[in-house]
LODO-742774 format. One record per atom (N, C-alpha, C, O, CB): residue in one letter; x, y, z. Coordinates in pm, whole numbers, plus 50000, padded with zeros to 5 digits. Glycine has a CB too. Layout:
BEGIN
AXYZ/...
END
This chain:
BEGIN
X487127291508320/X487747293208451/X487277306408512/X487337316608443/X489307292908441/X486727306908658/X486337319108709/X487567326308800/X487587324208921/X485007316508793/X488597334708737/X489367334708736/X488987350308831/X489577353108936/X489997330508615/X488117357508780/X487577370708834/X487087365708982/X487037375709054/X486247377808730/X486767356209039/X486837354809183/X488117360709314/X488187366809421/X486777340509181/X489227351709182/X489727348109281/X490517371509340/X490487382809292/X491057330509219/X491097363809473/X491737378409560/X492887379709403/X493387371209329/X492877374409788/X492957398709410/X494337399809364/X495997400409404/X496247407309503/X494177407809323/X496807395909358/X497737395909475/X498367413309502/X498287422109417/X499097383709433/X498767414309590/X499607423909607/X501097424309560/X501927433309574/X499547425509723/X501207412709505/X503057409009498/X503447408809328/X504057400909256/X503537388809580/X502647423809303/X502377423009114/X502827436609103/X502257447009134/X500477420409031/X504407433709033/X505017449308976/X504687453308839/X505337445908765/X506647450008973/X503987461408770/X503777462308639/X504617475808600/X504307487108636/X502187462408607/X505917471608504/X506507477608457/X505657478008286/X504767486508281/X507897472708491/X505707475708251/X504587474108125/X504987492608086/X504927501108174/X502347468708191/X505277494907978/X505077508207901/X506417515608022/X506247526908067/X502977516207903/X507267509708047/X508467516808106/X509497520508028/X510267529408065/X509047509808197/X509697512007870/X510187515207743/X510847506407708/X511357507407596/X510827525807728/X511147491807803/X511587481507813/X513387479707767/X513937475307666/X510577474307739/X513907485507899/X515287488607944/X515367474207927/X514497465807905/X515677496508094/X517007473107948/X517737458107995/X518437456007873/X519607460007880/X516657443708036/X518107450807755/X518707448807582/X519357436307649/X519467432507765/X520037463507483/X519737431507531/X520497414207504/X520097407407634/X519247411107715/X522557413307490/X520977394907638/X521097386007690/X521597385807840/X521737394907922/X521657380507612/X521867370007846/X522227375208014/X524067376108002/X524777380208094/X521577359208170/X524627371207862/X525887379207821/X526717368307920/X527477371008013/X525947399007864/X526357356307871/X527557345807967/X527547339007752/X526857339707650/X526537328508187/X528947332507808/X529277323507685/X528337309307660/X527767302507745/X530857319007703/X528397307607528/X527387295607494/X527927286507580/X526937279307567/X527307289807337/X528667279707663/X528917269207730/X529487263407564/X529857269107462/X527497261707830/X529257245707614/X530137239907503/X530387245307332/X531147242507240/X529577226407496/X529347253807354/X529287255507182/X529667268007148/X529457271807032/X527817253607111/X530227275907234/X531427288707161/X529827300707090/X528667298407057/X532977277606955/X530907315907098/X529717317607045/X528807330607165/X528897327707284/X529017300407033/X528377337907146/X527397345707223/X525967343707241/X525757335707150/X527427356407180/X524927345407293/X524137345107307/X522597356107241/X521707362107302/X524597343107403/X522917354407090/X522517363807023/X520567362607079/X519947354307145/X523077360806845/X520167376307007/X518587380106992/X518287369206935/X517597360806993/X518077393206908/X518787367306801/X517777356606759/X517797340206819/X516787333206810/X517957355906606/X518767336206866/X518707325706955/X517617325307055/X516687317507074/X519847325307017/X518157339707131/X516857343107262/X515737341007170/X515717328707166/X516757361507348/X514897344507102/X513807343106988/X513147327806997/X512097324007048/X514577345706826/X513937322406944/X513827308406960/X513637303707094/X512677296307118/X514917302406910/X514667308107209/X514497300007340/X513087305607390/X512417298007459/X515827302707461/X512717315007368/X511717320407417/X510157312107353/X509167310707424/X511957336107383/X510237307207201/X509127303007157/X509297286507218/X508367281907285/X508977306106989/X510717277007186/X510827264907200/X510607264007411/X509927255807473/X512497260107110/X511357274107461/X511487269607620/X510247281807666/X510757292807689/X513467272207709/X509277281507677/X508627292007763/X508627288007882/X507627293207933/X507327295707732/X509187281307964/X509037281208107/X510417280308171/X510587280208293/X508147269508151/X511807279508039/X512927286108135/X513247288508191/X513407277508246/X513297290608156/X513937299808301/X514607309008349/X515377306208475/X515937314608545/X513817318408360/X515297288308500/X515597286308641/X516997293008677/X516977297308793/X515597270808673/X518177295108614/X519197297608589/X519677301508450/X519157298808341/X519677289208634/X520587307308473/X520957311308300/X521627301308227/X521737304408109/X521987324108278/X522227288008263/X522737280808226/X521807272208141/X522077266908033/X523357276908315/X520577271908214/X519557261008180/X518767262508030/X518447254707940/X518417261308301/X518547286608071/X518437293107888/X519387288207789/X519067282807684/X518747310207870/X520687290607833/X521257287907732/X521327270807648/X521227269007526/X522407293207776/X521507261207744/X521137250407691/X520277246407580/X520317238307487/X520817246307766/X519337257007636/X518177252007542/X517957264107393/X517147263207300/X516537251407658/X518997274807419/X519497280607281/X520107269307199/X519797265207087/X520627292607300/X521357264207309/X522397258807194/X521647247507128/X521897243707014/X523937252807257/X520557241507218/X519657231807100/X519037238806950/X519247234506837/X518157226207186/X518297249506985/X517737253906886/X518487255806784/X518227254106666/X517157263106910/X519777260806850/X521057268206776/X521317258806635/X521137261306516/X522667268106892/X521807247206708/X522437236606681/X521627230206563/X522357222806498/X522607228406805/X520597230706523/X519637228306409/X519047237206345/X518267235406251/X518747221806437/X519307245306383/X518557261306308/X516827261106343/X516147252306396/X518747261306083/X516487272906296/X515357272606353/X514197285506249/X513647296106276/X515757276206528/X514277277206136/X513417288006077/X512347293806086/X512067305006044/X513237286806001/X511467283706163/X510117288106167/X509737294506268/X508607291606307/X509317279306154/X510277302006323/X510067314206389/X510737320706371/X511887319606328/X509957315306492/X509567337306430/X510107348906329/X510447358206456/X509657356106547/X508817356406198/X511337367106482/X511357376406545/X510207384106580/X509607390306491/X512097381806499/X509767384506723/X508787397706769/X509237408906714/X510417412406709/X508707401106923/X507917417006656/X508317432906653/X508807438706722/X508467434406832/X507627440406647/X509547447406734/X509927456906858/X509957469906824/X510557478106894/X511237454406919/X509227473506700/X509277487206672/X508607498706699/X508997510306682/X509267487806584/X507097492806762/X506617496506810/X506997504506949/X507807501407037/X506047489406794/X506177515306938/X506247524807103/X505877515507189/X505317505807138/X505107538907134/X506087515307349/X505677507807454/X503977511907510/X503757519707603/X506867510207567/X503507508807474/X502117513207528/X502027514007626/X502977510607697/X501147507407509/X500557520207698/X500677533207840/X500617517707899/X500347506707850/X499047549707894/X501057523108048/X500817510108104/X499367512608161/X498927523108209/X501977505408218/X498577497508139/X497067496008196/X497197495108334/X497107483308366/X496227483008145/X497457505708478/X497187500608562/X495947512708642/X495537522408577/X498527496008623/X495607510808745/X494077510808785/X494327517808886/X495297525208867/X493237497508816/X493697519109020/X493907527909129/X494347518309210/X494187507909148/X492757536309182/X494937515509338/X495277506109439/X496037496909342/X495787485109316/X493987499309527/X496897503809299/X498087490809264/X497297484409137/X497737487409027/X498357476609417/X496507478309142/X495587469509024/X495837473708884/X495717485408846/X493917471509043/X496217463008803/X495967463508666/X494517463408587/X493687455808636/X496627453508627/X494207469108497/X492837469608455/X492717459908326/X491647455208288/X492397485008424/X493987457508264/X493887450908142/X493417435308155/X493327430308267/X495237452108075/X493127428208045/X492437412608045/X493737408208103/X493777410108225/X491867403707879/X494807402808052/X495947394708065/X496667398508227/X497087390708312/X496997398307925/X496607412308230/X496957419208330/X496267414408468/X497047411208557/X496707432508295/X495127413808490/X493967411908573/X494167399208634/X494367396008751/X492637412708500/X494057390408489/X494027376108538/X495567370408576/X495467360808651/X493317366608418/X496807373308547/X497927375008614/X498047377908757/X498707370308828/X498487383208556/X497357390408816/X496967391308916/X496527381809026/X496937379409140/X496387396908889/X495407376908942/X494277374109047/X494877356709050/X494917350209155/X492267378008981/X495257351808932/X496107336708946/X497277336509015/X497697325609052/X496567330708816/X498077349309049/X499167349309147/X498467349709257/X498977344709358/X500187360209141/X497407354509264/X497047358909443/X496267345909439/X495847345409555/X495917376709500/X495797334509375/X495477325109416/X496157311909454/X495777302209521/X494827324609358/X497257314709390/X498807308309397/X499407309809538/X500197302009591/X499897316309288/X498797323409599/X499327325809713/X498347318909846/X498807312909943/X499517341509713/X497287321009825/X495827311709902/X496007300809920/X495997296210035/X494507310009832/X496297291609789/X496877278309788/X497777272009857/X497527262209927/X497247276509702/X498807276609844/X499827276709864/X500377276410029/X500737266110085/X500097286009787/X500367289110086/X499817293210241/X499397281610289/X499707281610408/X498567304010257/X498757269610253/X497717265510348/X498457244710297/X498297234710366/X495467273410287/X499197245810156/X499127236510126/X500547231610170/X500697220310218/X498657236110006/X501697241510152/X503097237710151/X503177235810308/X503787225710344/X504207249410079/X502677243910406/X503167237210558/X502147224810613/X502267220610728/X503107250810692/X501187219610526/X500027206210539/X501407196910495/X502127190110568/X498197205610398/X501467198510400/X502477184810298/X503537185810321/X504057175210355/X502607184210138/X504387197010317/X505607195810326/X506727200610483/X507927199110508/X505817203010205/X505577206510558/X506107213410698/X506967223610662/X508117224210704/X506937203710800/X506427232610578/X507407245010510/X506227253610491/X505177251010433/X508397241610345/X506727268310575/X506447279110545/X506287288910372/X507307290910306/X507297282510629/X505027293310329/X505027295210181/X505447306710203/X504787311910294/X503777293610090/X506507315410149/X507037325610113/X506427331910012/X507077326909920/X508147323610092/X505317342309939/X504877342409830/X506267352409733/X507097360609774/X503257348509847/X506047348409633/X507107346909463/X506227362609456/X505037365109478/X506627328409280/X507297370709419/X506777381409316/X506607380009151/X507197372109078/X507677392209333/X505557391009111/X505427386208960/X505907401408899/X505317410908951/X503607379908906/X506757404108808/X506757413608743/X506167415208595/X506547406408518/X507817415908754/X505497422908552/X504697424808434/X505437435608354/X505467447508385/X503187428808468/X506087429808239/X507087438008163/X506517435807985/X505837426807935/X508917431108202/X507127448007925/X506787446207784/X508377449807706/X509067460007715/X505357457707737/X508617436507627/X510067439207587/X511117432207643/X511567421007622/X510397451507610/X511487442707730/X512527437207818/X512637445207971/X511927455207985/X513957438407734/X513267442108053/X513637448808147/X514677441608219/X515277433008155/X512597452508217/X514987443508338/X515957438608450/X515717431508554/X515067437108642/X516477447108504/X516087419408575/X515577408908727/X516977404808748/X517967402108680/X514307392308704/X516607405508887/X518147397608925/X518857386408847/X520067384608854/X518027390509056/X518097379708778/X519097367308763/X520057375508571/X520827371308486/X517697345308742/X519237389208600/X520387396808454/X519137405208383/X518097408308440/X521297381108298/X519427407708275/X518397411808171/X517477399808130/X517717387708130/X519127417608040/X516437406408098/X514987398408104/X514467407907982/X514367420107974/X513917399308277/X514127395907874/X513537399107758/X512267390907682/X512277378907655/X514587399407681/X511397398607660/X510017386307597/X510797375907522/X510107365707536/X508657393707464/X511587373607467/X511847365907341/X512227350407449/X511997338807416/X513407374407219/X512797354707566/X512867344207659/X511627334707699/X511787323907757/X513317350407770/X510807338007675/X509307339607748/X508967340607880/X509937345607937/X508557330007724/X507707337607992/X507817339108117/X509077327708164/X509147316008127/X506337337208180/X510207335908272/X510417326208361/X510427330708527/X509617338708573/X511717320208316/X511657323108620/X511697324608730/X512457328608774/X513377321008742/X511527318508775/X513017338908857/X514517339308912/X514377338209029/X513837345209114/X515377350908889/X515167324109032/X515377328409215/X516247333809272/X516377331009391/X515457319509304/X517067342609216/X517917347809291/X517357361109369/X517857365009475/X519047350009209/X516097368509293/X515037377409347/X513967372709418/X513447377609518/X514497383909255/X513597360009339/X512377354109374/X511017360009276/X509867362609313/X512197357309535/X511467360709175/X509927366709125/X509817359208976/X510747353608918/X509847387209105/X508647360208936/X508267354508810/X508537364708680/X509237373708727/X506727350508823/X508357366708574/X508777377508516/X508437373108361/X509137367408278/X510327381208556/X506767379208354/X505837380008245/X505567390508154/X504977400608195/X504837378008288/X506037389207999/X506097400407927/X504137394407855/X504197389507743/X507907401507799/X502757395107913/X501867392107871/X501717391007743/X500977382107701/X501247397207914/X502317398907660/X502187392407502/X502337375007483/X501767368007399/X503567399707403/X503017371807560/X503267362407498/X502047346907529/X502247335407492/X504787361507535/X500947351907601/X499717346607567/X499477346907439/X499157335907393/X498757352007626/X499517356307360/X498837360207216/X499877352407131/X499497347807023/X498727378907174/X500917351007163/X502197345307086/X501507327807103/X501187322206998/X504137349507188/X501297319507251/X500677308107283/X499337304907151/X498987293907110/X500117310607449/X498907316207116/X497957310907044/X498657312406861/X498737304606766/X496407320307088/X498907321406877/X499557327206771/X500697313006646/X500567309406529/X500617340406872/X502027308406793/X503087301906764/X502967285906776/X503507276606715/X504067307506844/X501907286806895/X501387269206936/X500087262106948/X499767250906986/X501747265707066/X499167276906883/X497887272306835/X497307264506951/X496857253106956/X497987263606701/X497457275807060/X496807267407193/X496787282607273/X497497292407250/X498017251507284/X495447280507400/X495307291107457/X493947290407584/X493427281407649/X495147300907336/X493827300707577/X492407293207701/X492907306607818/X494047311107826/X492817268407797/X491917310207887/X492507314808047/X493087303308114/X494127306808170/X491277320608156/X492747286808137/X493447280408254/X494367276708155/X495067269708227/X492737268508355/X494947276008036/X496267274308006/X497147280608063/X498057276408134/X496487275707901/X496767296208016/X497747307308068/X497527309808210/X498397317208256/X497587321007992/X496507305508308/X496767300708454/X497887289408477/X498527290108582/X495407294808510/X498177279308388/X499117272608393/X499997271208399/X500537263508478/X499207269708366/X501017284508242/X502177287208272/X502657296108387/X503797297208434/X502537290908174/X501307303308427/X502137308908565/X502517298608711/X503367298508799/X501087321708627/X501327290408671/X501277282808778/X502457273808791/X502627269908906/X500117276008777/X503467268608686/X504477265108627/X505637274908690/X506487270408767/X504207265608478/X505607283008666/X506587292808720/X506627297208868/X507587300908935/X506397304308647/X505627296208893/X505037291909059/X505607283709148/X506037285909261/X503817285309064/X505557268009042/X505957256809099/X507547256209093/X508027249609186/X505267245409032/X508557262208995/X509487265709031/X509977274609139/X510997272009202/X509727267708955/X509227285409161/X509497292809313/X509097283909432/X509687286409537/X508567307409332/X508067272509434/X508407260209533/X509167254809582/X509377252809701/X508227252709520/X509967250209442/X511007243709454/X512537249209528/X513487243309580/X511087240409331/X512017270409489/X513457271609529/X513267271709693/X514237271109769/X514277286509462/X511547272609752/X511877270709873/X511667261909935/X511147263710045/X511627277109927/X511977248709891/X511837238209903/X513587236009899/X514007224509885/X510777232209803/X514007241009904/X515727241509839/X516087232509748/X517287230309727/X516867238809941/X514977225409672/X515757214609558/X516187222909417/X516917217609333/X514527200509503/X515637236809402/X516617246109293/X517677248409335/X518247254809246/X516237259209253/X518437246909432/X520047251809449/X520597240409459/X521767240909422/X520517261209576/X520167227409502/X521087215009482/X520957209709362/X521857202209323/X520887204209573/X520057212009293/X520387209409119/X521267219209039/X522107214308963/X518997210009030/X521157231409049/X522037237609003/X522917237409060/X523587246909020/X521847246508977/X523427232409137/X525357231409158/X525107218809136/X526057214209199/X526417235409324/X524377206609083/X524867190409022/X524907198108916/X525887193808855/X523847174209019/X524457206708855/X524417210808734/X525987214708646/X526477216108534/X523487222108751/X526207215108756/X527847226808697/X528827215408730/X530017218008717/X528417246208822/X528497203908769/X529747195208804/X529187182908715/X530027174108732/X530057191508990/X528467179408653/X528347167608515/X528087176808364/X527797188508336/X526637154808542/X528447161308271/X528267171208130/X526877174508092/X525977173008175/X528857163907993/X526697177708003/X525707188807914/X524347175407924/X523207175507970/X526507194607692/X525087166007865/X523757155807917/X522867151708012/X521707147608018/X523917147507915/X523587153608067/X523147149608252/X522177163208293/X520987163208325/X524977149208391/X523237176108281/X522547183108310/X521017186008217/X520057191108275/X523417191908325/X520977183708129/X519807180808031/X518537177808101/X517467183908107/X520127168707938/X518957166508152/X518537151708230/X518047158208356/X516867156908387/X519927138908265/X519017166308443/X518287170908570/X517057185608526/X515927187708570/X519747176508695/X517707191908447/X516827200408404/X515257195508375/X514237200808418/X517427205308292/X515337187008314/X513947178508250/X512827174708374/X511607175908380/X514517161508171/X513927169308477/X512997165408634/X512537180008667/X511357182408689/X514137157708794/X513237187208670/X513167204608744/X511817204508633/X510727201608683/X514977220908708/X511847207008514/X510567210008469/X509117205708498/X508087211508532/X510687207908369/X509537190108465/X508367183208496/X507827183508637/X506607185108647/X508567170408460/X508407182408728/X508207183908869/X506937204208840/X505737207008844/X510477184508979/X507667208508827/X507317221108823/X505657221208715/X504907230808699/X508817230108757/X505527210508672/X503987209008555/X503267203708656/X502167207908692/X503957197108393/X503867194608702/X502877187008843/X502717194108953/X501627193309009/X503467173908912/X503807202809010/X503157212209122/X501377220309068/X500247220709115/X504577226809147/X502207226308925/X501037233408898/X500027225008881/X498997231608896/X501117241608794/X499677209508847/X498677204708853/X498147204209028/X496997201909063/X498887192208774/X499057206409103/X498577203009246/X498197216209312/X497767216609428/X499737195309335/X498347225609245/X497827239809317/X496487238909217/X495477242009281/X499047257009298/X496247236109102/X494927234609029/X493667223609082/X492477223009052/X495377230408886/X494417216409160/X493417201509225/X493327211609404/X492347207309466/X494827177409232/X493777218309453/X493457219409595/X492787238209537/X492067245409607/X495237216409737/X493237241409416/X492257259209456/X491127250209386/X490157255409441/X492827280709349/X490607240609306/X489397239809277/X488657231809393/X487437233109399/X489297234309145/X489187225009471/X488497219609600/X487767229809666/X486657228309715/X489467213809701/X488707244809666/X488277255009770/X487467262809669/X486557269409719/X489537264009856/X487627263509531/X486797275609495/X485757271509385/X484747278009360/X487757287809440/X486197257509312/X485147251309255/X485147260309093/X484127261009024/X483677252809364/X486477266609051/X486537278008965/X487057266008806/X487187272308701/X487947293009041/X487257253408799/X487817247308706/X486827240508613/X485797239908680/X488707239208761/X486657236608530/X486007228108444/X486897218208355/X488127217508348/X485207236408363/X485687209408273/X486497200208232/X486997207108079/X487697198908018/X485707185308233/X486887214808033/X487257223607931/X488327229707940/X489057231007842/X486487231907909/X488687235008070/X490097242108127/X490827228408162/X491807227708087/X489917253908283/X490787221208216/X491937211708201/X492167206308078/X493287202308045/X491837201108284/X491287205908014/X491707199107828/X492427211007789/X493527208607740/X490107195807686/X492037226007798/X493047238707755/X494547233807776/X495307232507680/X492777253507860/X495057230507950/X495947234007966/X496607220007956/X497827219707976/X495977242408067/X495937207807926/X496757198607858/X497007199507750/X498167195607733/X496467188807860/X496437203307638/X496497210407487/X498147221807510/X499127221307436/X494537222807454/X498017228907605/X499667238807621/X500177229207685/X501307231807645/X499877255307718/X500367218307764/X501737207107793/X501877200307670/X502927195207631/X501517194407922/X500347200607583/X500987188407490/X502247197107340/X503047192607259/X499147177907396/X501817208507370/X502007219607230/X503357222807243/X503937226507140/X501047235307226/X504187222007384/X504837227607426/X506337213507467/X507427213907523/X503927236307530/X505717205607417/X506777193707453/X508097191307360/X508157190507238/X505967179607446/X509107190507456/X510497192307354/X510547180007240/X511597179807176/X512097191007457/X510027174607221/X509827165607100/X508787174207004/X509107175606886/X509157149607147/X508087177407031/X506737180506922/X507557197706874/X507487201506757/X504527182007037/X508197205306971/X509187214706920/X510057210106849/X509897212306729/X509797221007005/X510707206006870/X511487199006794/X511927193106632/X512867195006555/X511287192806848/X510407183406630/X509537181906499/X509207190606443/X509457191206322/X508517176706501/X508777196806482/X508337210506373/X509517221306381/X509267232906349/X506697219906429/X510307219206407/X511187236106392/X512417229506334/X512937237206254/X511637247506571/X513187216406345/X513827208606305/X513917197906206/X514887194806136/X513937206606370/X512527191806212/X512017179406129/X512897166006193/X513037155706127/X512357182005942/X513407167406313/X513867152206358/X513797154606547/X513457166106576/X515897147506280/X513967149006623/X514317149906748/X515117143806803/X515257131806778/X513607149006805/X515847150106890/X516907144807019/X517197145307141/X517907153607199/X517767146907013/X516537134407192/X516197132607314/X517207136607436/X516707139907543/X515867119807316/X518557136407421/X519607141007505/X519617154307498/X520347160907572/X520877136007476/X518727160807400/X519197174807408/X517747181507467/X517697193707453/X519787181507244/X516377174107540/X515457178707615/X515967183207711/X516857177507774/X514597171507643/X515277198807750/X515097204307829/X513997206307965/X514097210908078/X515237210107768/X512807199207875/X511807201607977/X510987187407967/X510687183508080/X510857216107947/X510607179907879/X510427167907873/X509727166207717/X509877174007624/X509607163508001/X508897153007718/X507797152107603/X506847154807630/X506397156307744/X507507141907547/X506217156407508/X504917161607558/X503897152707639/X502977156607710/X504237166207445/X504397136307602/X503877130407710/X504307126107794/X504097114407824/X503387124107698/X505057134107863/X505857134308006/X505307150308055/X505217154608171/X507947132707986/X505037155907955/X504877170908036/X503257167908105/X502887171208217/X504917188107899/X502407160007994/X501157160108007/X500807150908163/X500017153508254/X500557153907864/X501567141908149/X501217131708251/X501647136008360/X501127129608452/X501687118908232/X502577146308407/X502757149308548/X501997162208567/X501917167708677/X504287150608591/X501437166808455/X500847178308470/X499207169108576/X498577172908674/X500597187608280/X499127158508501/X497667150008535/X497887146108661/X496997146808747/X497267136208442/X499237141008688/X499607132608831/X499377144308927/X499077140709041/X501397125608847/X499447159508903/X499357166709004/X498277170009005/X498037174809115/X500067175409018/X497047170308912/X495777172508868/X494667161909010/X493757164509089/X495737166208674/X495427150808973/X494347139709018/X495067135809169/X494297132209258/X494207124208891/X496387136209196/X496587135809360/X496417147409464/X495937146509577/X497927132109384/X496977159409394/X496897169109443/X498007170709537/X497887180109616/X495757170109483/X499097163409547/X499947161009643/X501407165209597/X501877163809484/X499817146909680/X502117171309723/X503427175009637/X504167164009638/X504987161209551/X504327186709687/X503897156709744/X505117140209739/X504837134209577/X505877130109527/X504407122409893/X504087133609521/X503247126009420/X504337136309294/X504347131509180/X501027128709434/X504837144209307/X505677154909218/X507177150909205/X507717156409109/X505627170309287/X508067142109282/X508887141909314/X509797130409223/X510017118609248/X508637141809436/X510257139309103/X510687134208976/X511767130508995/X512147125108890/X510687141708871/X512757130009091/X514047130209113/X514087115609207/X515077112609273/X514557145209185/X512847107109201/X512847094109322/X512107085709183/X511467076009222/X511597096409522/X512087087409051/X511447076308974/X512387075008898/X513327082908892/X510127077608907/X512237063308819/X513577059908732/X512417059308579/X512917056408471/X514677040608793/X511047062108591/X510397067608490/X509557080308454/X508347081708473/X509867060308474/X510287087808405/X510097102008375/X508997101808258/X508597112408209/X511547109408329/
END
């Protein structure tokens, strides 16, 4: 992926080496299952959910899954380490690899975007801020910690990437690539769509008025919808910049397929349960990731009008 083309954005805070303020959770109760919202839970939500954060209700859900079966095979991030200097450059710019290309995939997110959401949808693109943190720090929607992995808050509007956790992608799910990790941002992207699209605030209040299942259930559309946007900002920036290959889309189907609440599941559990998905299967993550790949369209995203997910 020629990822060094693309503009950098301007809408990139790098807290990175700030000493990573914030500690615990977002400090609401487990919902049905009693109980706090410990580190090592976050640990888990962070390796099983990396694309989280739509709300805090939605993290925790997908603790009390992990919770709820234990979860040995993952190990706590170090944290003992000092915060390293932060890599940034003159004019705002980050100089580091992970750093750079964070950048330059938000500011292409923003190119895209600009030109695609008032074509398709007759909506003005608002561009999403990205914050670049190591550890933990503070976003509106509470404390923000790597163990969560990247998510979204819309209550700020920004994305909120502790970059390690690329190295963790290869590390925990034996998957990796630059257009993977163009992916999960692009993922987190497609959730800031949605919130200005206003379909993140009418799911989260269906959310708070059915049970744990349901909400499961709407969560799962919110995800998948959000794999297919990012396939549809990946089908209209390669029209304009010609930066994709067929190697980078096998990458970043390899992270939908690695990353599917069944194949988590299996391996950290040894069984699966489908009422308790958060984001989908892996062949539900893969196939809307493709549906947005090959239409390029946001109508073509719209998980909440099929009765097959």
């Amino acid at each position: 992926m020629r990822w060094e083309d693309f503009r950098p954005s301007d809408n990139v805070e790098d807290r990175r080496g700030d000493g990573g303020g914030g500690g615990g959770g977002f400090g609401i109760p487990m919902g049905r299952g009693g109980g706090g919202l410990g580190i090592g839970a976050m640990v888990v939500l962070g390796l099983v959910g990396w694309a989280l954060g739509i709300d805090p209700r939605i993290l925790i859900q997908g603790a009390e899954m992990a919770r709820g079966g234990g979860n040995p095979g993952y190990e706590q991030p170090d944290r003992r380490s000092p915060p390293a200097p932060r890599p940034q450059g003159s004019g705002g710019q980050v100089t580091d690899q992970y750093g750079r290309l964070a950048q330059r995939i938000l500011g292409n997110t923003e190119d895209v975007w600009k030109e695609v959401l008032p074509a398709q949808a007759n909506k003005a693109y608002v561009p999403t801020g990205m914050v670049l943190y190591t550890r933990g720090t503070r976003s509106g929607c509470g404390s923000a910690q790597s163990a969560m992995g990247p998510f979204y808050c819309p209550l700020d509007r920004k994305v909120y990437l502790d970059t390690t956790f690329f190295d963790e992608m290869q590390r925990k799910f034996r998957t990796g690539g630059d257009f993977a990790y163009a992916y999960v941002i692009a993922h987190e992207v497609g959730h800031h769509i949605q919130n200005v699209l206003g379909i993140l605030g009418k799911v989260q209040r269906r959310q708070q008025d059915v049970d744990e299942r349901e909400a499961n259930q709407l969560s799962v559309r919110i995800e998948l919808m959000a794999d297919c946007l990012a396939g549809v900002w990946a089908n209209k920036s390669n029209e304009k910049y010609n930066a994709i290959n067929d190697e980078d889309i096998r990458q970043a189907i390899a992270a939908a397929q690695a990353i599917g609440d069944d194949r988590l599941q299996s391996q950290s559990r040894g069984q699966v349960m489908p009422d308790s998905f958060t984001h989908g299967s892996s062949e539900q993550r893969v196939r809307w990731l493709k549906t947005g790949l090959r239409t390029g369209q946001v109508q073509s995203c719209d998980t909440f009008r099929t009765s097959r997910l």
